[in-house]
C-alpha positions in Angstrom: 0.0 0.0 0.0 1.5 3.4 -1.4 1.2 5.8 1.4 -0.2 9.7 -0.1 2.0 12.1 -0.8 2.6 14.8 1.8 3.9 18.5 1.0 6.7 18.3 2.9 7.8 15.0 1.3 7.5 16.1 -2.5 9.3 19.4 -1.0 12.1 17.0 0.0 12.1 15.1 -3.2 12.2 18.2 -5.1 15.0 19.4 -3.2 17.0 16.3 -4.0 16.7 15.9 -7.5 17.3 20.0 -8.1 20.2 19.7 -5.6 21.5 16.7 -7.9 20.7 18.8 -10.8 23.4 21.7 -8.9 26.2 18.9 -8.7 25.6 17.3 -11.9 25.3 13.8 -10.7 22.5 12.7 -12.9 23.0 11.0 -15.7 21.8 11.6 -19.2 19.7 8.8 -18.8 17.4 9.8 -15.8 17.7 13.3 -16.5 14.5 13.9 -18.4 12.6 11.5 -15.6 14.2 13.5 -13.2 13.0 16.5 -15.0 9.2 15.0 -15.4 9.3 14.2 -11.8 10.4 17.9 -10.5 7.8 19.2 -12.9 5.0 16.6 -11.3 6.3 17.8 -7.8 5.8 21.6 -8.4 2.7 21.0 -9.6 1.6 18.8 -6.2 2.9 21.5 -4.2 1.3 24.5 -5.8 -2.0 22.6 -5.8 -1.5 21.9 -1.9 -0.3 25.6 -1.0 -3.4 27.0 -3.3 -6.0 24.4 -1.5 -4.2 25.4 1.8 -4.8 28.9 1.0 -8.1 28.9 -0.3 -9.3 26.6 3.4 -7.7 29.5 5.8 -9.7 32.0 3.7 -12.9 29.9 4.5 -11.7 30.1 7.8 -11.1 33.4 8.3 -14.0 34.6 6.4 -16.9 32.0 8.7 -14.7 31.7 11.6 -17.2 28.9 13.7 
């Protein structure tokens, strides 16, 4: 059983693979997955931060 995806583990992922994209140590071969994978990571976070953003105004707006 795959366990969900948090923010603050695709922020670590996306750390890795940009911080092995800094030091060059991916190859040619898994760069463009490493690429896809960053871009798929970016995306998940944006969509968390936006949902995350979009809740507190809910909250703050009908505070119950």
């Amino acid at each position: 059983m795959e366990t969900p995806l948090t923010y603050e583990a695709a922020y670590a992922e996306l750390q890795e693979i940009v911080t092995a994209l800094e030091n060059e140590t991916i190859s040619v071969d898994e760069l463009a997955l490493k690429v896809k994978r960053a871009t798929q990571l970016v995306e998940f976070c944006q969509g968390k931060l936006k949902s995350t953003e979009a809740e507190l105004d809910k909250i703050i707006k009908n505070p119950e």
